[in-house]
N, C-alpha and C positions, 0 to 999 in steps of 0.2 A: 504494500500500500504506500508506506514512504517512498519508492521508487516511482511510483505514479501521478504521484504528487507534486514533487520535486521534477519531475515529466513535464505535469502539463502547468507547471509554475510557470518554468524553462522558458514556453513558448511565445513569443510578443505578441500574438494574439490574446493571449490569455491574462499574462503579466501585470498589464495594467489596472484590468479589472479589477483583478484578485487582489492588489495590494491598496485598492481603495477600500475595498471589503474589508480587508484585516483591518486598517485603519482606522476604521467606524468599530469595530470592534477590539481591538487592542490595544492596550493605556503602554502596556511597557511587560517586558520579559526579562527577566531578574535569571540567573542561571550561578548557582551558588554551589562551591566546592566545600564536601563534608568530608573532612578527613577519615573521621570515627567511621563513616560508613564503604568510607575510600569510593564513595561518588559524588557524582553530583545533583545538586536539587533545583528541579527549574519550577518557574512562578509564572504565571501567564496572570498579570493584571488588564483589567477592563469590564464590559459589559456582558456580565454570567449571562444576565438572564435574554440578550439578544444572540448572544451564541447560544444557548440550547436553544431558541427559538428556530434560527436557521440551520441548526445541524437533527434537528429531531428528526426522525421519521414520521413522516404527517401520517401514516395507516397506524400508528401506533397509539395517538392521542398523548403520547407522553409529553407534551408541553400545548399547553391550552391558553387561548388570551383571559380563560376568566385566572389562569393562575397568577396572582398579583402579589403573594406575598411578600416577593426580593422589593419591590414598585413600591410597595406600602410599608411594610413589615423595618426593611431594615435598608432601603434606597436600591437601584436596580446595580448600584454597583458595588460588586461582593469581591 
């Protein structure tokens, strides 16, 4: 899958789009070395609840617009 990704990022038809997309969704990517675990720890900041919206599987209902609680609860940015 990362091979396909990284595929069709690649292509300048594609490129520009996609990296307006991530844009609107992504605040900043932190990528932090842990010794104790001798890896590393990545952080993807931004907007949770618009990434699960566009990455769901819409025949699954697992992200629904009545779901509001990140929106209300505790602001859409987690």
């Amino acid at each position: 899958m990362i091979d396909d990704l990284a595929a069709s990022l690649s292509d300048e038809a594609v490129a520009g789009r996609a990296a307006d997309e991530l844009h609107d969704l992504v605040e900043r990517i932190e990528v932090k070395w842990d010794a104790e675990a001798d890896g590393h720890w990545l952080s993807i900041k931004g907007n949770l609840m618009e990434m699960l919206r566009k990455t769901a599987p819409e025949e699954t209902g697992a992200v629904r617009e009545e779901m509001v609680f990140a929106e209300v609860g505790c602001g859409d940015r987690i």
